[in-house]
N, C-alpha and C positions, 0 to 999 in steps of 0.2 A: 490288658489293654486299657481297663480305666483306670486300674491305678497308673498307668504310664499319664494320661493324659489330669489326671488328678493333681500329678507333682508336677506336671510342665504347667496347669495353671496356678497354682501355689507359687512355682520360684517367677512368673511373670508380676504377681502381686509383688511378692517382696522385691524384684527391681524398680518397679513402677514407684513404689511406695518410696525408696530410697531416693531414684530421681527429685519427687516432687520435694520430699527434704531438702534437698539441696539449692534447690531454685529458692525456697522460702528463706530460707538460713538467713541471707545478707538481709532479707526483707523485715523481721522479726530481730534480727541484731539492731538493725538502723533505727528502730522505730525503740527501742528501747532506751529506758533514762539513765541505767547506767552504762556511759561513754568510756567508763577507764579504759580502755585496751585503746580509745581514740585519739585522748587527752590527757597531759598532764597533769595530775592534781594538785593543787597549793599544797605543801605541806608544810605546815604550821610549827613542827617540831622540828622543822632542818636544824642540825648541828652548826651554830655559828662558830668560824675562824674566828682567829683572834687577830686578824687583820681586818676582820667583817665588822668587830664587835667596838675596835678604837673610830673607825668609818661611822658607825650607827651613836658612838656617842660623840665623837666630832659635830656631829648634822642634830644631836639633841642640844648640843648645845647652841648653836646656832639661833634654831628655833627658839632657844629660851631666853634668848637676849632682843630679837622681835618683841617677842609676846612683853619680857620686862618693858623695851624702850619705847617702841611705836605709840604707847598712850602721851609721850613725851615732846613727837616729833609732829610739827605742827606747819602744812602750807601759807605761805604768804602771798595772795594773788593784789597786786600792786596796780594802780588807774592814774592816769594825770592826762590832763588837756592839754594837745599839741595846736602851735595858733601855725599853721603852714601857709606860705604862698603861693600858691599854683603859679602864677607866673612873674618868678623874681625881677625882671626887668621893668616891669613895670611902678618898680620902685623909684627909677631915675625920674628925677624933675622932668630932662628936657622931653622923656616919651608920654609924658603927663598931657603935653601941651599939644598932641596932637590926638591921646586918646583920652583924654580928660581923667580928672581925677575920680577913679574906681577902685573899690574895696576887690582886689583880687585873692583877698584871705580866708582862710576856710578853718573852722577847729573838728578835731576828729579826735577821740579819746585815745591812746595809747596804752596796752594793757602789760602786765608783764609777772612772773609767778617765781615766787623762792620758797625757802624755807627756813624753820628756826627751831628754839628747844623752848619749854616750860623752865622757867627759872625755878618758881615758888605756887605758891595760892594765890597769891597775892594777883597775878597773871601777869607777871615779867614775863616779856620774852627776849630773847637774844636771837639775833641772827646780824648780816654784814650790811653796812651801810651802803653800798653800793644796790644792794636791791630795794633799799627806799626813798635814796635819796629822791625831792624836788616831786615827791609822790599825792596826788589831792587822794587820794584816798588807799587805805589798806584795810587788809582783811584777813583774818584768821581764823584758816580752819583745821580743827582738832580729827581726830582718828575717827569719832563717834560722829561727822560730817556738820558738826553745828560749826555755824560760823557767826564772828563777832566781828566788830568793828575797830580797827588799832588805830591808839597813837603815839606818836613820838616823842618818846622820854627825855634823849640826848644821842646825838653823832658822834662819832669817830673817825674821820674823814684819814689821817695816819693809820691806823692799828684798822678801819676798813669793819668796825663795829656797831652796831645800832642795837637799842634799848626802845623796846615799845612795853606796851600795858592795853591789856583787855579789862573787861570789866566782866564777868563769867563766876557762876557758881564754884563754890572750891570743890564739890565733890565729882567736876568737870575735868578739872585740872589734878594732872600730875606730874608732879616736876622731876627734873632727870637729875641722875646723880652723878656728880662731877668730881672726877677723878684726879691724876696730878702727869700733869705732863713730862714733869723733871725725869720720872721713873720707866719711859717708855726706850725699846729699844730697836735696833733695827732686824729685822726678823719676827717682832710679832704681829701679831692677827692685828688687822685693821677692820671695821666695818663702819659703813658709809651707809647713812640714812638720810632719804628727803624726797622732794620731790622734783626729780630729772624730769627734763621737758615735759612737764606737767603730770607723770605718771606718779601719782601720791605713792607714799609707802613702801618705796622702793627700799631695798635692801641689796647691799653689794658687800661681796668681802673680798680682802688680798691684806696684804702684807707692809708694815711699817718700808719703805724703801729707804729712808735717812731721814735721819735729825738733825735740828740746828743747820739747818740749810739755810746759809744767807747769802747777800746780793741779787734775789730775786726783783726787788724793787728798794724805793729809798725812802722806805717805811725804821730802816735796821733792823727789821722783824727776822728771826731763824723758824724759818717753818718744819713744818712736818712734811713729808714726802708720801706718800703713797701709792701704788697702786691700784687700789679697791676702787672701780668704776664711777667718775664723776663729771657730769653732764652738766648743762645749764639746766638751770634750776634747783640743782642740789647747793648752789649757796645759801650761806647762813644754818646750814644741817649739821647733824653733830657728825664726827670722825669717834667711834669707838672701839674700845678696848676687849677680849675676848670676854670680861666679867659685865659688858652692859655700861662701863661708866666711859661718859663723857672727856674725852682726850684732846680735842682738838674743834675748831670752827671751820668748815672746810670753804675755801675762798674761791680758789681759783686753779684753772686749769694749763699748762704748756699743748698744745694740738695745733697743726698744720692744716685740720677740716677741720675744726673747731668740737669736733666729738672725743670722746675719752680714749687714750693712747696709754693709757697708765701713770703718766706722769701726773700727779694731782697736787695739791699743797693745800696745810688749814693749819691754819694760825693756833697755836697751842694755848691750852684752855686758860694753863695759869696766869700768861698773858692778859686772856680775856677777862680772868675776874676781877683781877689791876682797876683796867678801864670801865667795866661795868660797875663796881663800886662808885667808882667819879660821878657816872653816867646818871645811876640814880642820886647821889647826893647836890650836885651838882648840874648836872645838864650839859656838861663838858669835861674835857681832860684838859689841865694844863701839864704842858711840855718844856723841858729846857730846851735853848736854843743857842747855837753857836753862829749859824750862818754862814758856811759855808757849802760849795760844792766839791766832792771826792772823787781821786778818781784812782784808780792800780797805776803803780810805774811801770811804763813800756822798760824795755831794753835800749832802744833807741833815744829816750826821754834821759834815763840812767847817764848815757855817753854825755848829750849836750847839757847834763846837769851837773856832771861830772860829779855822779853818788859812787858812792862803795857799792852798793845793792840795791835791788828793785824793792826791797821794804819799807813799808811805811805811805803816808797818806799825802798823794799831790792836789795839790787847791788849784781849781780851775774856775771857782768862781767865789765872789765873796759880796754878799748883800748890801745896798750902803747903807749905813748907820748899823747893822747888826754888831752881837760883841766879837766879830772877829774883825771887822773894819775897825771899830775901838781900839781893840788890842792891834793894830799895826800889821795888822795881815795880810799879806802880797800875795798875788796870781803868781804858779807855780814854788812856792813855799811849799818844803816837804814835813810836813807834819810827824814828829818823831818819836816824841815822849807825849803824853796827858795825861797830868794829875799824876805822876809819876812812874805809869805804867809805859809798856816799849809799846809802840804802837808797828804793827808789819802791815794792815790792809785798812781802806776804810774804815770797813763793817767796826775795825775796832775804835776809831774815834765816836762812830754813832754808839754803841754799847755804852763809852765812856758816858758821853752826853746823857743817852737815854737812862741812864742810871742815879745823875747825878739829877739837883734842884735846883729849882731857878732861886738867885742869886747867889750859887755857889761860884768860887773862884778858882779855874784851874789852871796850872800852870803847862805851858806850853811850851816844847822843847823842837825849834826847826831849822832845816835847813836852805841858806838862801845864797847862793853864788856861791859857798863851799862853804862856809860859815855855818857853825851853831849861834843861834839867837834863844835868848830865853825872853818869854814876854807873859804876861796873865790874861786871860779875859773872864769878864762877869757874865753868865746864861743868862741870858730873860726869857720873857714867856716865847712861845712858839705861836704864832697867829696862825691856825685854822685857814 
């Protein structure tokens, strides 16, 4: 009988004992540091694809054209005194005389922020005339947040380029390297640096979308197209290439909200160094000038001008005293030949022009009431 009661309190031990094991189990697992069975652990030795592996050096390379350029790419926060009237009417004489004559004019600073590149040591910088123009004061600041004091070398009110000069330590400055715009094509990497509404150091990439795009405006400029994300304030920033150099000056944007759509455009560099040589020798670019206005032949224009084809360049305006008034040049004159090239749009008599120099003579081949006319005109300068 005790051994019967002996092993019924023996196997109560062993279930009891078992019980309390089990209540403890999750209590001693939880409380423990190692969680594997909870979490997944980094593993450092994952097998990379070789689709992982073009991905991971894509995004190095990226990175390395940051780190190359950004000491390169420098903010321009711009100041000028606006003289306003708070209440315009009271400019007229006869309200004068009944509320006498009072200064209703108030000045209030106007502020406004772009971007631009390191030219040299020297502290050239470049970025686009339209972010300085009529500016009392500018200001540039580098990656490393020191800021200097800019001023104005020369404009480019055409080509939409400006030249300033810091005065800054050279071991400050690092200037970008500028590449060749001729060689660029559509489909490659674009990256767009500056500072979009005011956020410095911004970094956007996309894709060349076309080249030699013209008829954007009556500069005759062929821009660069892009997509790579570009905001206000990214004027005067550089447009680059997948190696870090310098391709283009990014200007201006196409958007129906005024935010980035993708459509972007920057003035192509080789362009730029044209005018910035002028810029600093100089303090100006001179231009040939022909002096007229261009415009595409309608189909409808074709019929009452009774052309062969819509090709070639219609005059819709013509300067007095410029050399195409000299030269005997009429409103609606179809511009056909220059310098003995076929002329099909515009853009190609601006090319001509903008290629040629002032006091070169070119010969002019048009059409006026169904007549070919030959006549010459002499370029002069282009007044600003």
């Amino acid at each position: 009988m005790n051994n019967y009661l002996r092993r019924y309190k023996m196997l109560g031990i062993i279930v009891f004992s078992m019980l309390i094991g089990t209540f403890l189990s999750p209590i001693v697992t939880c409380g423990m540091r190692n969680t594997s069975l909870l979490v997944n652990a980094d593993d450092s030795t994952e097998k990379l694809t070789p689709a992982k592996k073009q991905a991971i050096s894509l995004e190095n390379a990226f990175q390395e054209v940051f780190e190359q350029v950004s000491p390169s790419v420098v903010s321009i926060a711009t100041e000028k005194t606006v003289d306003y009237n708070i209440h315009p009417f009271m400019d007229d004489p006869f309200l004068n005389k009944f509320f006498g004559q009072k200064n209703f004019h108030r000045k209030f600073k106007q502020s406004g922020l772009g971007s631009g590149i390191i030219l040299n040591k020297e502290g050239y910088i470049l970025t686009n005339q339209h972010v300085v123009k009529n500016m009392d004061k500018l200001t540039v600041k580098l990656k490393n947040k020191k800021s200097y004091n800019a001023t104005v070398v020369g404009l480019d009110k055409v080509m939409d380029i400006a030249l300033l000069k810091i005065t800054a330590p050279e071991s400050e400055l690092t200037p970008a390297v500028l590449g060749d715009s001729s060689k660029i094509k559509v489909g490659s990497w674009a990256i767009a640096m500056g500072s979009p509404l005011g956020f410095e150091q911004s970094f956007t990439v996309g894709i060349i979308s076309a080249v030699q795009r013209g008829g954007i405006d009556d500069s005759g400029l062929s821009y660069i197209q892009t997509d790579a994300a570009i905001n206000q304030g990214n004027s005067g920033g550089p447009l680059l290439d997948i190696y870090g150099r310098v391709i283009g000056i990014n200007r201006m944007i196409v958007s129906p909200s005024g935010g980035s759509v993708g459509i972007g455009f920057s003035i192509p560099i080789n362009e730029a160094k044209q005018v910035v040589a002028d810029l600093k020798k100089y303090g100006k670019v001179s231009r040939p000038w022909l002096g007229v206005g261009l415009d595409v032949i309608s189909e409808e224009e074709k019929k009452e001008l009774k052309l062969d084809s819509t090709e070639g360049a219609l005059i819709k305006q013509i300067v007095q005293g410029s050399p195409a008034d000299k030269a005997g040049l009429r409103l609606f004159d179809v511009i056909k030949k220059l310098d003995g090239k076929i002329i099909k749009s515009p853009e190609d008599v601006i090319n001509v022009v903008r290629n040629s120099k002032i006091g070169n003579r070119l010969r002019l081949e048009i059409v006026r009431a169904g007549s070919t006319i030959r006549t010459v005109a002499t370029l002069d300068e282009k007044q600003n």
